[in-house]
C-alpha positions in Angstrom: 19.6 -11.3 -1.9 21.7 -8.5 -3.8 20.3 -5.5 -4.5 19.8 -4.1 -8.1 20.4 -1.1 -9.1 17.3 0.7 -9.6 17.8 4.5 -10.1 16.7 7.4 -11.7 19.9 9.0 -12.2 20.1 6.7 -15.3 17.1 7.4 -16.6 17.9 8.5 -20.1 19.7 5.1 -20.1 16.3 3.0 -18.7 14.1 5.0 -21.3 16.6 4.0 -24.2 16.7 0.1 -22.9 13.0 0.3 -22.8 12.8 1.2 -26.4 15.1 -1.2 -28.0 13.5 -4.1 -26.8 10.5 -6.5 -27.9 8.9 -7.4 -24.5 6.3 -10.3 -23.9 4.0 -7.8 -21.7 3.6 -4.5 -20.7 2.1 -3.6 -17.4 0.4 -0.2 -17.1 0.1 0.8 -13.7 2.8 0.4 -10.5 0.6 0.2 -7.6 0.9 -3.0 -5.6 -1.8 -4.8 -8.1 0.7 -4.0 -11.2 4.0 -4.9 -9.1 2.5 -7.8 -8.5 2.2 -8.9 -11.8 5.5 -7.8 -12.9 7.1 -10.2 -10.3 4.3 -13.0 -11.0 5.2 -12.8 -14.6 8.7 -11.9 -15.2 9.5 -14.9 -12.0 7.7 -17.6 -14.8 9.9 -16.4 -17.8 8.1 -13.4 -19.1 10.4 -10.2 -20.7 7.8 -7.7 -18.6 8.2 -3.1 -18.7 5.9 -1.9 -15.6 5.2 1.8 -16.1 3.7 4.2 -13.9 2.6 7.7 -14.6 3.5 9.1 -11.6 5.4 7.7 -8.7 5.1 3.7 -8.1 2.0 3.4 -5.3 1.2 6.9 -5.7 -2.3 6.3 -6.2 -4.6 3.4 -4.1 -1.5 1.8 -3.1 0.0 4.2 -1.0 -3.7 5.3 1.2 -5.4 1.8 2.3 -5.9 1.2 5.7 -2.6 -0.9 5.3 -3.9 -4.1 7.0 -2.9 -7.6 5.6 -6.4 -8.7 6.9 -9.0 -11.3 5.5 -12.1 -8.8 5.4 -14.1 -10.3 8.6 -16.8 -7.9 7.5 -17.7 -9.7 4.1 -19.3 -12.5 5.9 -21.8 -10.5 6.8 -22.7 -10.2 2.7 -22.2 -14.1 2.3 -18.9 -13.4 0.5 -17.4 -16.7 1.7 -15.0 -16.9 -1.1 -13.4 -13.8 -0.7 -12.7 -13.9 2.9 -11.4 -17.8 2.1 -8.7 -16.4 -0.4 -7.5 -14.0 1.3 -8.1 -15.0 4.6 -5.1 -17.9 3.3 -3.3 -15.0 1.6 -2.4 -13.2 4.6 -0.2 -16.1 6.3 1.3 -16.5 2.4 2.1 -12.7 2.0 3.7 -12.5 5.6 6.4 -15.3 5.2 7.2 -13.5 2.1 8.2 -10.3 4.3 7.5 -10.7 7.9 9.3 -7.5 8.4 6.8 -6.2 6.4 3.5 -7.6 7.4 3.4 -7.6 10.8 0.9 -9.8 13.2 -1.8 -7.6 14.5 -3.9 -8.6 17.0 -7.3 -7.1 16.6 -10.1 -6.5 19.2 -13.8 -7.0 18.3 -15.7 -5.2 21.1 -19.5 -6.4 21.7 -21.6 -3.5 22.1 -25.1 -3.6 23.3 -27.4 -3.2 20.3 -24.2 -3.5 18.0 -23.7 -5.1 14.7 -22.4 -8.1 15.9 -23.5 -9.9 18.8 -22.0 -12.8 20.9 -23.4 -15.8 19.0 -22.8 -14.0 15.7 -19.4 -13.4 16.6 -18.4 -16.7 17.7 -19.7 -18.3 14.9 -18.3 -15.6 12.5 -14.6 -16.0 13.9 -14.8 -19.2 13.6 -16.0 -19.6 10.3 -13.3 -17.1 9.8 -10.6 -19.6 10.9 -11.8 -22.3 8.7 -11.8 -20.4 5.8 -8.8 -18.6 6.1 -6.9 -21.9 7.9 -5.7 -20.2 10.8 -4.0 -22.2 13.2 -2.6 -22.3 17.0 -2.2 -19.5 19.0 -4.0 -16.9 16.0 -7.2 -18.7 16.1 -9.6 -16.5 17.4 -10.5 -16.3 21.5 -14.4 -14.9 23.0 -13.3 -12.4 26.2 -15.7 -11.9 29.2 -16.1 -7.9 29.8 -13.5 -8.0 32.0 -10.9 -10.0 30.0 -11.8 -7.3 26.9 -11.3 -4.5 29.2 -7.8 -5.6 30.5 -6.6 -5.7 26.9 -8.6 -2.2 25.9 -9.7 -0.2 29.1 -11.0 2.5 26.8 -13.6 0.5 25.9 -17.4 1.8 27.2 -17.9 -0.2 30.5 -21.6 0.7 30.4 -22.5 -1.0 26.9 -19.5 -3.4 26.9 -20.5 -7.0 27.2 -17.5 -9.1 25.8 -15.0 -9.1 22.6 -13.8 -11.5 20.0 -10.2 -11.2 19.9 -8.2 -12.7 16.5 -5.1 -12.3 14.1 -4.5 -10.1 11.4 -1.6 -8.5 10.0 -0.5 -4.6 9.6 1.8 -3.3 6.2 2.7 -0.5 4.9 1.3 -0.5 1.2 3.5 1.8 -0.5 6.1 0.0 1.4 5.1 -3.8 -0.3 4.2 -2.3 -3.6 8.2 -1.1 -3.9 9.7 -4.2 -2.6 7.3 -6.4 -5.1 8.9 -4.0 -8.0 12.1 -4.2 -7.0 11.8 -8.4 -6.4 10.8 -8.6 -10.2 14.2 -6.7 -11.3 15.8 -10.0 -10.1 13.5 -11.3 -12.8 14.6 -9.2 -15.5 11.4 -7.4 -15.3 12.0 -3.3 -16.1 10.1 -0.4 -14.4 10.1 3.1 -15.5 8.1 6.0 -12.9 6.7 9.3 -14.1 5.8 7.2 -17.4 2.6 8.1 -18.8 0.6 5.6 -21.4 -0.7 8.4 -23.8 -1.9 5.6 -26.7 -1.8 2.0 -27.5 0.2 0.5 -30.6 -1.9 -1.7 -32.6 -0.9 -4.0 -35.2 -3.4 -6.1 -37.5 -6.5 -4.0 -34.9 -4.5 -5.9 -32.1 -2.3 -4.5 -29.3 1.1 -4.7 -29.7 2.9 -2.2 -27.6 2.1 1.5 -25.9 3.0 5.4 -26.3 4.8 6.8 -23.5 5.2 10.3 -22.5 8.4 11.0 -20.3 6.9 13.5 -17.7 9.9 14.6 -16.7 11.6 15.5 -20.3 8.1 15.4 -21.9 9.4 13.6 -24.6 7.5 10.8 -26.3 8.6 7.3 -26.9 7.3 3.6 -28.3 7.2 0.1 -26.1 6.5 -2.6 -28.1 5.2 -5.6 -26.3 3.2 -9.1 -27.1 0.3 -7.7 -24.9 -0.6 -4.9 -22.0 -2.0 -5.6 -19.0 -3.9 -2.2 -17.4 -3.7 -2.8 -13.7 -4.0 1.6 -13.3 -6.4 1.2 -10.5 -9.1 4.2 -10.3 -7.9 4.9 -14.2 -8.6 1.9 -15.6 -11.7 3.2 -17.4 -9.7 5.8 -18.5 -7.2 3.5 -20.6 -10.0 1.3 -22.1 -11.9 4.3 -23.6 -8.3 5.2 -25.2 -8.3 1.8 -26.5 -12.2 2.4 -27.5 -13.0 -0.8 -25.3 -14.9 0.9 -22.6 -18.4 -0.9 -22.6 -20.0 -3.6 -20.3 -19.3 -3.3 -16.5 -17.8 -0.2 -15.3 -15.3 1.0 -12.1 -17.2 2.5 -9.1 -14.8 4.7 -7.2 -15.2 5.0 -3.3 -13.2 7.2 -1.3 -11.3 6.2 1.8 -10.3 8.7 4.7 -7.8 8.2 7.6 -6.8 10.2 10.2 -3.6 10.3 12.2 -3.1 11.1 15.7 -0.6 11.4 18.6 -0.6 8.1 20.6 -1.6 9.9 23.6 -4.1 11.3 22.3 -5.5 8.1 21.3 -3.3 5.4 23.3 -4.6 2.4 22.3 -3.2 -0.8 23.7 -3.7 -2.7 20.3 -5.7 -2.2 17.4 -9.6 -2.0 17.8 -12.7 -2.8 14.9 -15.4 -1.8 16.0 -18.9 -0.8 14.7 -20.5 3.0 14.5 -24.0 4.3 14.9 -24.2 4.0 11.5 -23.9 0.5 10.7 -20.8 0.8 9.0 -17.1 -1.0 10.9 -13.8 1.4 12.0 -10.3 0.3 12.6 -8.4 2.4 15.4 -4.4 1.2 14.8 -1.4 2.4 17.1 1.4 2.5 14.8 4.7 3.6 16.6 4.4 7.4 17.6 0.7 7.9 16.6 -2.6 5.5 16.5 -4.7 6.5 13.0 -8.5 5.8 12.6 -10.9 4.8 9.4 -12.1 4.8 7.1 -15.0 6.3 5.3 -16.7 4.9 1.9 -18.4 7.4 0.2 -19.2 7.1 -3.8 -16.5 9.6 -5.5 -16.6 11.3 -8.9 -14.5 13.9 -8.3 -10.3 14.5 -9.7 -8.4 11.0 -8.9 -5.1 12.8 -8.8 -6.2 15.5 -6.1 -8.0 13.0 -3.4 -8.6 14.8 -0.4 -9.5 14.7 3.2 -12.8 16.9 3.9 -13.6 18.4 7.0 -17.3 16.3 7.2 -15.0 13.1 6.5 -12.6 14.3 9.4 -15.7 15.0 12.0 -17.6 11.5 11.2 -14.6 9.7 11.5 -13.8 11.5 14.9 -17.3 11.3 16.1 -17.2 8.0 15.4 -14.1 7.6 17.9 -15.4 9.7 20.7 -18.6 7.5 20.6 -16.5 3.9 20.6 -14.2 5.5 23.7 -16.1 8.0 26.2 -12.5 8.9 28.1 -11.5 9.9 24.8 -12.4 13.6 23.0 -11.0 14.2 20.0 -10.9 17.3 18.4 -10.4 18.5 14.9 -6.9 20.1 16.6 -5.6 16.8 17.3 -5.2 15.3 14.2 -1.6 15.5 12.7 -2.0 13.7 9.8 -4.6 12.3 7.1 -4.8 10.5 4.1 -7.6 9.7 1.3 -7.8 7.0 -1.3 -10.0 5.6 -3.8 -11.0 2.5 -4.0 -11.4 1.0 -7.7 -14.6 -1.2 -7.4 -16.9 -3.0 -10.6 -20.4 -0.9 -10.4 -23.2 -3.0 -9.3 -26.6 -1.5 -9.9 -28.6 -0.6 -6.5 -25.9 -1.2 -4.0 -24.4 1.4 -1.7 -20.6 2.2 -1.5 -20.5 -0.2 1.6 -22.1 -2.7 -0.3 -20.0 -3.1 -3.2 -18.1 -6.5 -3.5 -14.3 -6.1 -3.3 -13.9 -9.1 -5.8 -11.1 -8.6 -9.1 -12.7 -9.0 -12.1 -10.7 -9.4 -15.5 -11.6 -7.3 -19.2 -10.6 -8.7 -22.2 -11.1 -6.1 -25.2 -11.3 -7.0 -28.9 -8.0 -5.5 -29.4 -6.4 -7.7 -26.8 -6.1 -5.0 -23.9 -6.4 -7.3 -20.8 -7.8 -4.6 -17.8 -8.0 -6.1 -14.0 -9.9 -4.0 -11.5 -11.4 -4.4 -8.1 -9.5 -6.6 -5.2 -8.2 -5.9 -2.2 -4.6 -5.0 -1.2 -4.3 -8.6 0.6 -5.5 -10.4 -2.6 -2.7 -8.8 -5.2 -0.8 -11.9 -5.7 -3.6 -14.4 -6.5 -5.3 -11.2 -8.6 -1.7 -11.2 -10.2 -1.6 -15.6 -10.6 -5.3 -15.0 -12.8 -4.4 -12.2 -14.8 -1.0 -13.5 -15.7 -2.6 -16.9 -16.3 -4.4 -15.1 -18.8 -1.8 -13.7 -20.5 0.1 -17.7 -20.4 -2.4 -18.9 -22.0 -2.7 -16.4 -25.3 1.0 -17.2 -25.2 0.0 -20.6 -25.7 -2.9 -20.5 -28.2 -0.7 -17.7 -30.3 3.0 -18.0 -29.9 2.7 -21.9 -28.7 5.2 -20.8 -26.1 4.7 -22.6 -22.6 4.5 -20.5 -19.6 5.2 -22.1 -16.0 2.8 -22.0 -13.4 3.0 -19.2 -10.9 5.0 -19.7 -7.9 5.3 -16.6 -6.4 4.1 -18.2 -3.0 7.5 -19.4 -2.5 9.4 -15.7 -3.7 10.8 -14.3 -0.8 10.0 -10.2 -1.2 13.5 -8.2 -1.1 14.7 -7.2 2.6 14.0 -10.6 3.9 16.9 -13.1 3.2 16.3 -15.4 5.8 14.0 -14.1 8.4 12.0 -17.6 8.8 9.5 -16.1 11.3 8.4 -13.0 12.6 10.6 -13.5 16.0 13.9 -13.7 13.9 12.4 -10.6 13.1 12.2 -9.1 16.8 15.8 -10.2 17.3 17.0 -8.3 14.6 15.5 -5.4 15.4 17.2 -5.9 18.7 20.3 -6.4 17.1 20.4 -3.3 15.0 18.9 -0.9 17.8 22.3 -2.6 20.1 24.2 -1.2 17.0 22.4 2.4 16.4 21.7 3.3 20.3 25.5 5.1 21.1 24.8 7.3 18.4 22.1 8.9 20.3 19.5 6.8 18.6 16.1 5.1 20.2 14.4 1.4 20.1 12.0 3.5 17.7 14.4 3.9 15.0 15.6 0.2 15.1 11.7 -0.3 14.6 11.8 1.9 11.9 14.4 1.0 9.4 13.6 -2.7 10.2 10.0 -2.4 9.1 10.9 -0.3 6.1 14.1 -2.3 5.1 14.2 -5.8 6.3 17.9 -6.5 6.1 18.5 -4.1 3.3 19.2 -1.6 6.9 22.8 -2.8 6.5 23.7 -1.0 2.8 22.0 1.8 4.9 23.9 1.8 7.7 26.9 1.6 5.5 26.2 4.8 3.2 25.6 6.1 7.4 29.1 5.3 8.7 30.4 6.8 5.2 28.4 10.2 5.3 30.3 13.2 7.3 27.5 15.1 8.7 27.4 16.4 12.0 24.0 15.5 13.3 23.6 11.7 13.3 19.4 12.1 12.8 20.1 14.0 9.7 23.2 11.4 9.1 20.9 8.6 8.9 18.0 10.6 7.1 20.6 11.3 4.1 21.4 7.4 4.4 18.2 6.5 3.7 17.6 8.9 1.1 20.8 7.9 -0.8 19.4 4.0 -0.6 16.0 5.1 -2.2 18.2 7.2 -5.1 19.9 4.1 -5.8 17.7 1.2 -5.0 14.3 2.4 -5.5 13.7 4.8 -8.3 13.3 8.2 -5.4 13.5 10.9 -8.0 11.4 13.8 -6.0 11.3 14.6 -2.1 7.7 13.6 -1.9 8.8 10.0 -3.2 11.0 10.1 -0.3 8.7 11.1 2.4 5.3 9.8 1.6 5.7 6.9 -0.1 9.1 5.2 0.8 9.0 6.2 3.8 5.8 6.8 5.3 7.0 10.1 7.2 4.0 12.3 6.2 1.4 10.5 7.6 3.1 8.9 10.5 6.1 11.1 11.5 5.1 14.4 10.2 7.3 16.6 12.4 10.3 14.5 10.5 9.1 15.7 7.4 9.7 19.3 8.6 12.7 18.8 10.9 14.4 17.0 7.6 12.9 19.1 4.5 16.0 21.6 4.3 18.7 18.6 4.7 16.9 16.2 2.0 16.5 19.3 -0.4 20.0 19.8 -0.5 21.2 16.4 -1.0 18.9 16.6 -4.2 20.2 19.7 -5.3 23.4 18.1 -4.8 22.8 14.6 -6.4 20.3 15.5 -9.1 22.0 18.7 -10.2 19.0 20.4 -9.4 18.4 24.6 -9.6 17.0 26.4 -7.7 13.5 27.2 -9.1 13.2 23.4 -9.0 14.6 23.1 -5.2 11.6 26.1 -4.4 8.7 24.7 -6.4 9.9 21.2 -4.4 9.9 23.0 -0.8 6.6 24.8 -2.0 5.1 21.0 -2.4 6.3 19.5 0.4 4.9 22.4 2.5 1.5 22.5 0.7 1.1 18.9 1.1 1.9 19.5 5.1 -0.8 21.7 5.1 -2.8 19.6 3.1 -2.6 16.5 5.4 -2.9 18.1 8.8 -4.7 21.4 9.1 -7.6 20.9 9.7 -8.7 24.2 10.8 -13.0 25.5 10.0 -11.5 27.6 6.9 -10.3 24.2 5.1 -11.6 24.4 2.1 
């Protein structure tokens, strides 16, 4: 699979394509629910622009809990259909980049007096492979206390009395909302960042195209399009008031907390979801150098562009932990690294945040605007098959143009040319970390660029052979950073380090061993002063402090 071109150093270039050209949709919104719909619609024949107002998952997309996983939870509401779809959807989504999504065991400890007890669990887990057709060695197993303790011996031996153990899978987000983008440039699709929607073209009191505000030259252009799909997550609301469509059901924003810690000071064998005193379910995840806990739901009405982590969010969540594992005491010190999201969901009068059904549901204005809202990171492609079906079939009625069925099943994700299973996967890790290791480098890296890069690792260990610097870390840091300028659309440092790569909240001592290095090779790619290289640093240093100090005088 070649790579495309896909860089902001030609953005005067982008902007100008963008405005010569009549396009069948226009998606508002480049979190992994509008990438999704790009590729779904531009793989069945559809000229499609994806704009995003800031970076592409800068919003939801970039702070779930980053699981592939079929919601065991909703069984407990009766939400059969949900955890059927994308129970199925999680096998679907990892053939499509089992570099990617990654299989995650998870351990359900049984708790005396817990949510879920030993017949409920059985019969959940197994109702939970039905629906979600899991097969051989995933399907899920009941341990004895002592089996369960083997696997997790920081479990509570006193109230332990057994676990379900079963499949899931583990992503990065930000990670699979990039690589879906980038997959729909084989498409023909376009995608613009730091592209705000200011106002909808109308023609005859229907849609027919957007206003776009640059943010970075702040100048103002036209898109002109068949229809617009709004997939802006938490803003949805916001576009159909512009469009004077706001009326019927409405979002319900919950916010979602995670905490980040040193593996040992949470060594986890494998990932844990368990209950709390308060009824609600946690996830504990190691993830390479750290494990991270959540999350929190908790009704939100506050800015959705400054999302934060409060200290009574980071003590519930950590009393939450220290209850689940007595050996373990966590402290507010401990925690390196944090992030909060919101989670888009359709109001339903009466119910709590907990309560609220994760299910997408479609709007329709008068004037055409098609809105999609709700869902759940592991249900974007079918939530991008309905919406686009949508869209197919005004084609139809309107233009009598025929639009093929979706079959974005079968679209391997860019980064995975021919990685058939996940073991082909393990071996190529092995093979690159043979190839890194004599420049000083660890089976930790290898794990690294894999899981970011599939086998796009090899144009970055090209541009690493090429570069001349003398420290191979920074060497391969500047690799990586001159793949994401040229391949995916990095135009700031916090692009770089938060959501391509995932350093702020997993590797956050990277992010201020490499700041000075990466500033520099902007300064010397983008041309950039230095009043712009300063407010950067300033960011990048605020956002540190932001994300990990979590000291009494946070405010």
């Amino acid at each position: 699979m070649k790579n495309i071109e896909f860089t902001n150093l030609d953005r005067a270039k982008s902007i100008d394509k963008l405005k010569k050209e009549k396009f069948d949709l226009v998606v508002i919104g480049g979190g992994i629910t509008g990438g999704g719909i790009a590729l779904d619609a531009a793989s069945r024949g559809l000229k499609v622009a994806l704009l995003e107002k800031n970076d592409f998952a800068s919003g939801t997309s970039s702070k779930s809990t980053k699981l592939i996983h079929g919601g065991l939870r909703y069984l407990k509401q009766f939400d059969f259909w949900l955890v059927k779809e994308v129970g199925s959807e999680r096998a679907i989504v990892h053939k499509l980049a089992p570099h990617l999504v990654l299989p995650e065991k998870m351990l359900l400890p049984l708790i005396e007096n817990g949510s879920y007890g030993k017949w409920l669990t059985s019969v959940g887990l197994k109702v939970y492979d039905i629906l979600a057709q899991v097969t051989g060695e995933d399907k899920r197993q009941m341990l004895k206390k002592k089996e369960a303790l083997k696997l997790e011996p920081l479990l509570p031996k006193n109230i332990l009395n057994g676990a379900g153990y079963y499949a899931e899978y583990r992503t990065d987000d930000a990670r699979l909302t990039i690589e879906n983008i980038k997959t729909s440039l084989l498409f023909g699709a376009q995608a613009l960042n730091y592209a705000s929607v200011t106002d909808f073209l109308y023609t005859n009191d229907k849609v027919s195209g957007v206003k776009v505000k640059d943010v970075i030259s702040d100048n103002e252009f036209e898109i002109k399009s068949k229809y617009v799909i709004s997939a802006a997550g938490p803003w949805v609301d916001e576009l159909r008031s512009l469009n004077n469509s706001k009326k019927g059901k409405q979002l319900h924003l919950t916010k979602g907390v995670h905490l980040v810690f040193p593996f040992e000071k949470l060594p986890v064998k494998q990932s844990v979801y368990f209950d709390i005193p308060d009824g609600r379910m946690m996830f504990a995840i190691p993830r390479g150098k750290v494990t991270y806990i959540g999350t929190t739901d908790t009704n939100y009405n506050d800015n959705k562009d400054k999302v934060r982590t409060d200290l009574a969010d980071a003590i519930y969540l950590i009393s939450a932990v220290n209850n689940m594992f007595p050996d373990i005491n966590l402290e507010l010190d401990d925690i390196v690294s944090s992030w909060a999201g919101l989670r888009p969901l359709i109001h339903e009068e009466g119910k709590s945040a907990s309560e609220l059904s994760r299910k997408d549901e479609i709007f329709i204005s008068d004037t055409g605007l098609v809105s999609i809202a709700g869902g759940k990171l592991t249900g974007y492609r079918k939530m991008a098959e309905r919406v686009v079906n949508k869209i197919a079939e005004k084609l139809k009625e309107e233009y009598d143009t025929e639009v093929k069925d979706c079959y974005t099943e079968k679209i391997f994700l860019c980064g995975n040319n021919d990685f058939k299973k996940f073991k082909n996967v393990k071996k190529y890790i092995k093979e690159i970390y043979e190839r890194i290791k004599a420049d000083g480098f660890d089976k930790h890296d290898a794990w690294f660029l894999v899981t970011n890069y599939g086998e796009q690792t090899e144009t970055i260990l090209e541009y690493y052979q090429n570069r001349t610097e003398a420290d191979n870390a920074v060497k391969l840091v500047l690799a990586e950073l001159e793949y994401g300028i040229k391949y995916e659309m990095v135009l700031t440092p916090m692009d770089f380090f938060i959501r391509r790569t995932g350093r702020l909240y997993f590797d956050i001592d990277a992010v201020r061993t490499f700041m000075e290095p990466v500033l520099n090779e902007f300064k010397r790619v983008f041309k950039s002063d230095d009043e712009q290289i300063l407010e950067w640093k300033e960011t990048l240093q605020n956002e540190i402090k932001d994300h990990s100090d979590f000291s009494l005088t946070r405010s």
